[in-house]
C-alpha positions as CSV (number, residue, x, y, z in Angstrom):
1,X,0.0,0.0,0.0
2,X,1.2,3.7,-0.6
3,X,1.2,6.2,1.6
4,X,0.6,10.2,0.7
5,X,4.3,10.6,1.2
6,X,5.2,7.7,-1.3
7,X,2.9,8.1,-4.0
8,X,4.5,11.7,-3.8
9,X,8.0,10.9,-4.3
10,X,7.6,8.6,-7.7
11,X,9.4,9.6,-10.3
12,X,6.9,12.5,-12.1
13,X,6.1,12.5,-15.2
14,X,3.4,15.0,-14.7
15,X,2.0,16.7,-11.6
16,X,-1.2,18.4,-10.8
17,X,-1.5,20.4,-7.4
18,X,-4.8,19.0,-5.2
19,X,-4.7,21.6,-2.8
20,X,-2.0,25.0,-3.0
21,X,-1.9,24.3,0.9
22,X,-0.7,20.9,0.8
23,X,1.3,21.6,-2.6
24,X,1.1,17.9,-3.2
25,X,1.8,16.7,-6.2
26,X,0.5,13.3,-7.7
27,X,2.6,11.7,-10.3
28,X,2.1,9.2,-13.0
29,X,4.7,7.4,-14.5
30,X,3.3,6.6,-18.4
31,X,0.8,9.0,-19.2
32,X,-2.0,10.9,-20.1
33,X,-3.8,12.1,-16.7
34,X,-7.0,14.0,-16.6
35,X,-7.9,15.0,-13.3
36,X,-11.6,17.2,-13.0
37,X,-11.7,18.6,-9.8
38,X,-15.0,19.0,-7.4
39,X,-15.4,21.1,-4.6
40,X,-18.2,20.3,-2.0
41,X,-19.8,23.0,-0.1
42,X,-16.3,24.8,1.3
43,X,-14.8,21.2,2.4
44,X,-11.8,19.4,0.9
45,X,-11.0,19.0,-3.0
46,X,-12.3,15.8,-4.6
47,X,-10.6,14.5,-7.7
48,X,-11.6,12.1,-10.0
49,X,-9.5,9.9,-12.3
50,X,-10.3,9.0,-15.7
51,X,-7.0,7.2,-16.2
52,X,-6.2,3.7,-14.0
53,X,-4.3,5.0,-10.6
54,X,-3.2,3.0,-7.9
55,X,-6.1,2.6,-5.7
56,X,-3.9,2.9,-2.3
57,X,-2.2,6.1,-4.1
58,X,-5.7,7.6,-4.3
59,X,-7.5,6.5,-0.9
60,X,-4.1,8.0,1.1
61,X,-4.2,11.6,-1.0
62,X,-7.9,11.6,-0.3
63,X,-6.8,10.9,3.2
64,X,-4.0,13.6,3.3
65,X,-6.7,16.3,2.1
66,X,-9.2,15.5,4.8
67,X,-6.6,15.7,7.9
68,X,-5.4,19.1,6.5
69,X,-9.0,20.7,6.5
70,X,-9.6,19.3,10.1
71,X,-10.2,21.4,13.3
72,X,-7.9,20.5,15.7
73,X,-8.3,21.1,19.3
74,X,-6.3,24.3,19.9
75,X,-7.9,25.9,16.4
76,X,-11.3,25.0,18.0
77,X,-10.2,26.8,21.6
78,X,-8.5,30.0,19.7
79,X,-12.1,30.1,18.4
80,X,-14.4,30.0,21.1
81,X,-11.9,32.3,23.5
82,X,-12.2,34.9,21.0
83,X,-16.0,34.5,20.5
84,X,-16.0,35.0,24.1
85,X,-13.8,37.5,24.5
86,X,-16.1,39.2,21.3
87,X,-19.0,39.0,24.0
88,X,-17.9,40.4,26.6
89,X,-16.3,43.8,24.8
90,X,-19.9,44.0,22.7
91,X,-21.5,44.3,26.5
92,X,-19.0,47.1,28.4
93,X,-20.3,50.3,28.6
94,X,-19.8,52.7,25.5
95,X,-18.3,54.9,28.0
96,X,-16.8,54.5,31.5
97,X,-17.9,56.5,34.4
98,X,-16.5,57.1,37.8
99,X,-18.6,55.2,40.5
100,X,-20.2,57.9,42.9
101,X,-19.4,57.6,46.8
102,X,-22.7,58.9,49.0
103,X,-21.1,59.7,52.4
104,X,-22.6,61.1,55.5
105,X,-22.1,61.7,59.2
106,X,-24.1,59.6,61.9
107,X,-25.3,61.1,65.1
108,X,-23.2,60.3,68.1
109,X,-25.2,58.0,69.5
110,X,-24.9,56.3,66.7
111,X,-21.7,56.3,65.8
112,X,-20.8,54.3,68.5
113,X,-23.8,52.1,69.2
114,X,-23.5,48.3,70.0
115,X,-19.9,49.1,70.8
116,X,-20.4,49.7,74.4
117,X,-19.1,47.5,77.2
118,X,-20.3,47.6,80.4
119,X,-18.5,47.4,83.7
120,X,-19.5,47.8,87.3
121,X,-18.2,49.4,90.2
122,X,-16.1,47.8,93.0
123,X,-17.2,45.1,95.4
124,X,-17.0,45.5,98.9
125,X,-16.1,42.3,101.2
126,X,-16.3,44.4,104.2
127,X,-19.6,46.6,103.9
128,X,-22.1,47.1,106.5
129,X,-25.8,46.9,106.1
130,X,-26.7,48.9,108.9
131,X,-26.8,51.9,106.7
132,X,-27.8,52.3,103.2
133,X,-25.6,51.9,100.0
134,X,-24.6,52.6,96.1
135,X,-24.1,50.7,93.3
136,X,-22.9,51.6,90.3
137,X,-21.5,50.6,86.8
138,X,-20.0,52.3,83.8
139,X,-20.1,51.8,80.3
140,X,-16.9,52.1,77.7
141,X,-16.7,54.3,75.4
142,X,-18.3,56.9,77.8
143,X,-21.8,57.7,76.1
144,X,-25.3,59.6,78.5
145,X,-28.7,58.3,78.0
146,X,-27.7,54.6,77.3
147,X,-30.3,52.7,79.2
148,X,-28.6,50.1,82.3
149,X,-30.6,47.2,83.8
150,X,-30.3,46.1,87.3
151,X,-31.2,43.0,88.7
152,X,-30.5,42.6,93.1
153,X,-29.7,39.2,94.5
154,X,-29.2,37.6,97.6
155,X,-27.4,34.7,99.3
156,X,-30.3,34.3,101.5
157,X,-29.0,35.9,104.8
158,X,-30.3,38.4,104.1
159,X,-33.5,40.3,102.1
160,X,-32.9,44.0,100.5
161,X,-36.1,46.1,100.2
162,X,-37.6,47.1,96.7
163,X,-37.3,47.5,93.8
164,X,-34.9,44.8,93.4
165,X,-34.4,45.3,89.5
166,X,-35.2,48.1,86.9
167,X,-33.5,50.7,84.5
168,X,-31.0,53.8,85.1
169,X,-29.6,55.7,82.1
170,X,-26.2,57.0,82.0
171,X,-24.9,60.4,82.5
172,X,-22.5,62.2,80.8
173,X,-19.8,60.5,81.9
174,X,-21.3,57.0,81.2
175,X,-22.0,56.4,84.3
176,X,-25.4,54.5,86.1
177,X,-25.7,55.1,90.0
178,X,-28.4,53.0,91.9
179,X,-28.5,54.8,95.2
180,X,-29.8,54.1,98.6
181,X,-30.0,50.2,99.0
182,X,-31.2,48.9,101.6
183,X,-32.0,45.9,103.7
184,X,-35.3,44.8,105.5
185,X,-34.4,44.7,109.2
186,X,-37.7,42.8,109.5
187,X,-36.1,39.5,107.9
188,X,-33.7,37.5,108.9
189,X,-30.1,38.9,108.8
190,X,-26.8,36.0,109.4
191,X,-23.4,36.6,109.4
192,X,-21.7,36.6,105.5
193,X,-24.7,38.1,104.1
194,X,-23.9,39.3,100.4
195,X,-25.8,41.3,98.1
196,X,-25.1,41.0,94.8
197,X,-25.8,44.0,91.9
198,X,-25.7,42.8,87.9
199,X,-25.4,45.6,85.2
200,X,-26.4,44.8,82.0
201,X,-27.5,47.0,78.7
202,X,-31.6,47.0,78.3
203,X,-31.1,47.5,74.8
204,X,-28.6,45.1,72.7
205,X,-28.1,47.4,69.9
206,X,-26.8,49.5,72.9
207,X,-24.0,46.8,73.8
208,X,-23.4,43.5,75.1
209,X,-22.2,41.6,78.5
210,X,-23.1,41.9,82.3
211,X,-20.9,43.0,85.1
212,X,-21.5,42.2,89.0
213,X,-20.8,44.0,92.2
214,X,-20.8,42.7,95.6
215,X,-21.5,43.6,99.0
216,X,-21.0,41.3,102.3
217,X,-21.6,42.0,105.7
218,X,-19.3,39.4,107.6
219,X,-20.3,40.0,110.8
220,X,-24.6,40.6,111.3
221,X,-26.1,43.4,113.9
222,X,-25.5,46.8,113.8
């Protein structure tokens, strides 16, 4: 059988070009060739042979001509990347423009809300109950009006009169006070009483955590 190459390199007698790409020429060694040549619908050239031609001859030309007018795999990437690069540039803006920036200034209040930590004052392992006293916490960054809760608890030697929880805002130094605790006299009163004071923010959006303070009588009596 003969390949492209071989039927190629026989001596010529007379060549005729299939394809100006290829530049292949097919030879014949005695004679007279008439070649007519067909093209179909933009593929490869078809020729037809009125004279006898070796039949392998023919079948690896015909073979040669369809391998040259195949896609390969990179052609067929070069192709879409540049359809899609095509897409993209039809869809960009005819003309750029500088994005606009809206600024503005928040309140104070605002500017620092949920950012506040609270912490409360002190405790006191030595206080006395005979008389009445303060608790307080404070909240970081310093900020007024930033609503506290309070909520009073006992070890149970001891009972502290109302109101036992509620609200106080801050001041202007960020500040809550919760003045003038005291305890019922009426109740029982042991040694070791404590009395215990937990801060925390009414509003979340205000801040977040709890902080304690603690007051213990060792010694009960006045």
């Amino acid at each position: 059988m003969y390949g492209a190459s071989a039927c190629a390199l026989q001596e010529p007698a007379e060549s005729i070009i299939l394809d100006p790409s290829s530049q292949l020429s097919i030879a014949s060694k005695d004679a007279h060739m008439e070649a007519a040549f067909y093209r179909r619908t933009s593929k490869s050239l078809m020729v037809k042979f009125s004279r006898s031609y070796p039949k392998s001859c023919r079948k690896a030309i015909n073979m040669a001509n369809q391998s040259q007018h195949k896609l390969s795999r990179r052609d067929a990437l070069k192709i879409l990347g540049a359809a899609a690069g095509a897409s993209v540039l039809a869809n960009l803006p005819s003309k750029w423009t500088k994005p606009e920036i809206a600024a503005g200034v928040l309140p104070a209040h605002a500017q620092t809300s949920g950012t506040h930590t609270v912490t409360a004052g002190i405790s006191d392992p030595a206080a006395n109950f005979c008389s009445s006293f303060d608790s307080t916490a404070t909240i970081t960054p310093p900020d007024s009006g930033i609503p506290l809760h309070f909520v009073i608890n006992t070890n149970g030697n001891v009972a502290v009169n109302p109101p036992l929880s509620g609200t106080i805002n801050t001041n202007g130094t960020g500040t809550a006070t919760l003045s003038g605790i005291t305890i019922d006299f009426g109740q029982p009163w042991n040694d070791n009483a404590t009395i215990t004071v937990t801060w925390s923010f009414e509003n979340p959006s205000d801040g977040t955590g709890s902080s304690t303070q603690s007051f213990t009588d060792p010694t009960a009596g006045c």
